[in-house]
Residue frames as a rotation matrix with the C-alpha (Angstrom) as fourth column:
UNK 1
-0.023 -0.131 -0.991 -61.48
-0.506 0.857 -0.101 31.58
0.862 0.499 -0.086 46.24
UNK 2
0.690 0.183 0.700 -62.14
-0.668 0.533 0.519 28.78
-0.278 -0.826 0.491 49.13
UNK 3
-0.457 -0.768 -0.449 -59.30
-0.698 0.622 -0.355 26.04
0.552 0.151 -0.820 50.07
UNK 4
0.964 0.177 0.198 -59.02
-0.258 0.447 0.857 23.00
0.063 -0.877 0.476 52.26
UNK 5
-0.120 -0.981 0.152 -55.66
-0.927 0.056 -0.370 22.47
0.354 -0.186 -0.917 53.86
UNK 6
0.825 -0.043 -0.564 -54.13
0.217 0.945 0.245 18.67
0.522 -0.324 0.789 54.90
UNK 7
0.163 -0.823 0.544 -52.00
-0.977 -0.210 -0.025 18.42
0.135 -0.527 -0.839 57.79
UNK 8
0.791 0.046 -0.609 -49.74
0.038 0.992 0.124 15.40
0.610 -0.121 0.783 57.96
UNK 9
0.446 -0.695 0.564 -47.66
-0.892 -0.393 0.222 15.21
0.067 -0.602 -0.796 61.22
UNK 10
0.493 -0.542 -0.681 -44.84
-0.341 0.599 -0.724 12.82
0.800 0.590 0.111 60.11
UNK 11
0.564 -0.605 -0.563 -42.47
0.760 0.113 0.640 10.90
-0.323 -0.788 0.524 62.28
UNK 12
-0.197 -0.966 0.166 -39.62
0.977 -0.180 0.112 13.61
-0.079 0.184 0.980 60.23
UNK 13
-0.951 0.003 0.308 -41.91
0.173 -0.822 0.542 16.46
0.255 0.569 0.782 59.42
UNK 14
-0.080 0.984 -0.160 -45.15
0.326 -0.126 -0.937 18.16
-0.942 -0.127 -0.310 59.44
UNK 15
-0.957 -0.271 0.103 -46.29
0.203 -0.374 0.905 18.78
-0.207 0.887 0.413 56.13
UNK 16
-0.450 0.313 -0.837 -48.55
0.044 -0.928 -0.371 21.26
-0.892 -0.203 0.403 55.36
UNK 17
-0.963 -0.050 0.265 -50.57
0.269 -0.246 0.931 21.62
0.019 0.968 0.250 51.71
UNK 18
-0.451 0.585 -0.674 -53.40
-0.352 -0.811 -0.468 23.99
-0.820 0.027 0.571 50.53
UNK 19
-0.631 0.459 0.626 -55.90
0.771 0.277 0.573 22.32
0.090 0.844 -0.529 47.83
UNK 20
-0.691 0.595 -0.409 -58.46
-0.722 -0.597 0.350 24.16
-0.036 0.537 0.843 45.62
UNK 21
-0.173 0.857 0.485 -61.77
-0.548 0.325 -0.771 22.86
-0.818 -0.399 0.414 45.75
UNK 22
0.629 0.457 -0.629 -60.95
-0.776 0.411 -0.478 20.39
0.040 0.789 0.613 42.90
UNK 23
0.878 -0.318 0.358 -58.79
-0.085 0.633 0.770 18.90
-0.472 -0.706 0.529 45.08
UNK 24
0.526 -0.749 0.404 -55.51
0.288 -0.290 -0.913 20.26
0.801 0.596 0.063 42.70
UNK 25
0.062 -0.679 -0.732 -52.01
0.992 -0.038 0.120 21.01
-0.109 -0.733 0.671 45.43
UNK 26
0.934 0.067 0.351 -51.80
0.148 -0.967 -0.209 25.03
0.325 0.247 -0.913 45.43
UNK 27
0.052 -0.733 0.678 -49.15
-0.697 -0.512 -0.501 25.14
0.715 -0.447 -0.538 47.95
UNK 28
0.828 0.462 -0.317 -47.22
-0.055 0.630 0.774 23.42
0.557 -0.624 0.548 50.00
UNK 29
0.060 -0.678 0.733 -44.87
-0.892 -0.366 -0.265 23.87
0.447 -0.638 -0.627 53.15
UNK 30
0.652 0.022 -0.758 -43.14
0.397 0.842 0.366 21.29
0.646 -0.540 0.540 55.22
UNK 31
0.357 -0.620 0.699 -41.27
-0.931 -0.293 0.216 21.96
0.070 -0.728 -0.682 58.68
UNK 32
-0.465 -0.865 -0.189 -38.54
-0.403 0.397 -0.825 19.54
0.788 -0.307 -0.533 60.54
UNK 33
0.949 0.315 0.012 -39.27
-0.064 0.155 0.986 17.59
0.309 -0.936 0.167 63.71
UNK 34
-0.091 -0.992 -0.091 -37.13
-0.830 0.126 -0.543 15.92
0.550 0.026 -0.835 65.90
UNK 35
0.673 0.519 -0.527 -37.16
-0.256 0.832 0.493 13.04
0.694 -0.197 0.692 67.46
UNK 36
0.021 -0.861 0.508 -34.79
-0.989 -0.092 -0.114 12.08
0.145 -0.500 -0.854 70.48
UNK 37
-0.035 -0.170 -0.985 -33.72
0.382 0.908 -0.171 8.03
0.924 -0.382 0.033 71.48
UNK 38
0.605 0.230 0.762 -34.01
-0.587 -0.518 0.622 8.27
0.538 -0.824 -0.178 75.30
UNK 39
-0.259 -0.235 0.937 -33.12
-0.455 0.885 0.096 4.43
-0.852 -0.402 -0.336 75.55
UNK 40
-0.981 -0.194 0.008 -32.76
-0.097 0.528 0.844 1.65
-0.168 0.827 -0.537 72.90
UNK 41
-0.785 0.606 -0.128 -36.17
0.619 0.769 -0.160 1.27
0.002 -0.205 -0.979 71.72
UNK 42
0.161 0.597 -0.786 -37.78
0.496 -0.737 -0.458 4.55
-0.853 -0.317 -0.415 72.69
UNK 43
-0.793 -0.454 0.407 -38.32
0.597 -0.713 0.368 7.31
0.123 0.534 0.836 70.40
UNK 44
-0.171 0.922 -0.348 -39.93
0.928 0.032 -0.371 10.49
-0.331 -0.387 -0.861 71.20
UNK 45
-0.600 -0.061 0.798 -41.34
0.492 -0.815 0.308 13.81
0.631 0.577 0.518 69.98
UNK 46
-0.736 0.376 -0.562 -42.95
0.334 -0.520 -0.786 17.10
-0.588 -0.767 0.257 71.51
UNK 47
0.299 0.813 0.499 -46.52
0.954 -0.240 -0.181 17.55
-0.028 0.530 -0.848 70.67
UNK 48
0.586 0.012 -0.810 -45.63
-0.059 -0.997 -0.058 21.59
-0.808 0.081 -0.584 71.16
UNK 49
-0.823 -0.566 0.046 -43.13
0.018 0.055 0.998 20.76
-0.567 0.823 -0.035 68.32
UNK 50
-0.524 0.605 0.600 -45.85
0.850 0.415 0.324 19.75
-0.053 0.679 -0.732 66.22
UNK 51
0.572 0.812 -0.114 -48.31
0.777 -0.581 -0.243 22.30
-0.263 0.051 -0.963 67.13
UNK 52
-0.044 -0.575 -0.817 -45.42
-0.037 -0.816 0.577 25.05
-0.998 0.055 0.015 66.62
UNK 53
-0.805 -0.418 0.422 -44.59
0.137 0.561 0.817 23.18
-0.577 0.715 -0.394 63.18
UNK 54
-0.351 0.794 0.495 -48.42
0.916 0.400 0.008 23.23
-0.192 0.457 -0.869 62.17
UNK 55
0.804 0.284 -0.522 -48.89
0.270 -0.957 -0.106 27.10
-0.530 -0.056 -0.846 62.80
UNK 56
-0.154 -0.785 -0.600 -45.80
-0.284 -0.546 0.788 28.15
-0.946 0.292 -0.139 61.02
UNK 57
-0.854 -0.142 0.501 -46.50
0.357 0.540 0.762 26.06
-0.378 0.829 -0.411 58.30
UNK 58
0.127 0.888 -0.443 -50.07
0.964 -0.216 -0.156 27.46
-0.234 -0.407 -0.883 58.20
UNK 59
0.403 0.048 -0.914 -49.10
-0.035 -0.997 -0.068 31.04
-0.915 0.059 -0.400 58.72
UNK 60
-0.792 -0.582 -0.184 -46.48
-0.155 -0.100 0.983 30.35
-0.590 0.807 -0.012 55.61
UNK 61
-0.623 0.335 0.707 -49.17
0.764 0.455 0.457 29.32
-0.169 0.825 -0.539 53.28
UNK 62
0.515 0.814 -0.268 -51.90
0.766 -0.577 -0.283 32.05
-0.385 -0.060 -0.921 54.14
UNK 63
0.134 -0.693 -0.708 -48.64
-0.165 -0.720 0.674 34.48
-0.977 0.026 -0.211 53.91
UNK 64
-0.775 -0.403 0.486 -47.54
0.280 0.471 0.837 32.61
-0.566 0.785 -0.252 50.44
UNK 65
-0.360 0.815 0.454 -51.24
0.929 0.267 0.258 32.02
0.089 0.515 -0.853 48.70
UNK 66
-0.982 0.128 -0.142 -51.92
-0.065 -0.921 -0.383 36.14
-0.180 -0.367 0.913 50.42
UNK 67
-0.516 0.664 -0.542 -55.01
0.356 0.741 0.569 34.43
0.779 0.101 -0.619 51.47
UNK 68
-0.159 0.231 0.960 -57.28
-0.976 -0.182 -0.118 35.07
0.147 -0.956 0.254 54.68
UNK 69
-0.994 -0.091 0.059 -57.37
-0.099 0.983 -0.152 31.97
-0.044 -0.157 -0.987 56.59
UNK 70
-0.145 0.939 0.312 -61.47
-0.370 0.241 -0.897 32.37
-0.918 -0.245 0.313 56.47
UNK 71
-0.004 0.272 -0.962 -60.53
-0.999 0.037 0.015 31.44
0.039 0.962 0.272 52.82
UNK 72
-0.875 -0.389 -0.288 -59.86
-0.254 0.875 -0.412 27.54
0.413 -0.287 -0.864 54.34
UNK 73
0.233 0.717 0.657 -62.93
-0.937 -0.014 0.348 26.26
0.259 -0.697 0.669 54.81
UNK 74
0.940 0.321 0.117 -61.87
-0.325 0.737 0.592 22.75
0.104 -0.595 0.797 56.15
UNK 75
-0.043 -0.995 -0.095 -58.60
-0.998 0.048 -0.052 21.17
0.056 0.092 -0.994 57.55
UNK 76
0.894 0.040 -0.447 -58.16
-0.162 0.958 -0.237 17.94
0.419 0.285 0.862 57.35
UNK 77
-0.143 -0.910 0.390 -54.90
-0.970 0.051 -0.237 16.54
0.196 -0.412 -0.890 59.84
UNK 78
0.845 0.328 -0.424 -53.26
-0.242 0.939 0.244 13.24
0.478 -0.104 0.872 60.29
UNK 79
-0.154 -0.898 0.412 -50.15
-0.983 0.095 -0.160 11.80
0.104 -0.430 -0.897 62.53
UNK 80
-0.204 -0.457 -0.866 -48.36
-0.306 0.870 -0.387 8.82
0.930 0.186 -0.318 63.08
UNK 81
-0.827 0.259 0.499 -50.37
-0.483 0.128 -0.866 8.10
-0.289 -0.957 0.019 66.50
UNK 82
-0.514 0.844 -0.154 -53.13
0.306 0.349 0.886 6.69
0.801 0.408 -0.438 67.29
């Protein structure tokens, strides 16, 4: 069977879901971020968070769905950046 995965890297989360090629949710995984205040005003996150967050999520689905990831044929990722 053939997927496409969506990554959305949230300001709270990365979330993580596995469609079927009728575009139907199969699975889906969401990790934590954090975010620190440095100073009033500021708020930041580590991209290595994220990129940790995105591979764990990731490995959990492929692990979940007992998939090969060559079954994914496209990913599809957004974040709250620009």
């Amino acid at each position: 069977m053939q997927y496409l995965l969506g990554i959305d890297v949230g300001t709270s989360g990365v979330k993580n879901a596995l469609f079927d090629m009728e575009g139907n949710a199969v699975c889906q995984v969401t990790r934590p971020l954090t975010v620190t205040y440095q100073r009033p005003g500021w708020a930041e996150q580590s991209p290595e968070d994220w990129w940790q967050a995105i591979c764990s999520a990731t490995r959990e689905i492929v692990e979940r769905m007992a998939i090969s990831p060559g079954d994914i044929l496209g990913i599809g990722i957004d974040g709250q950046s620009w």
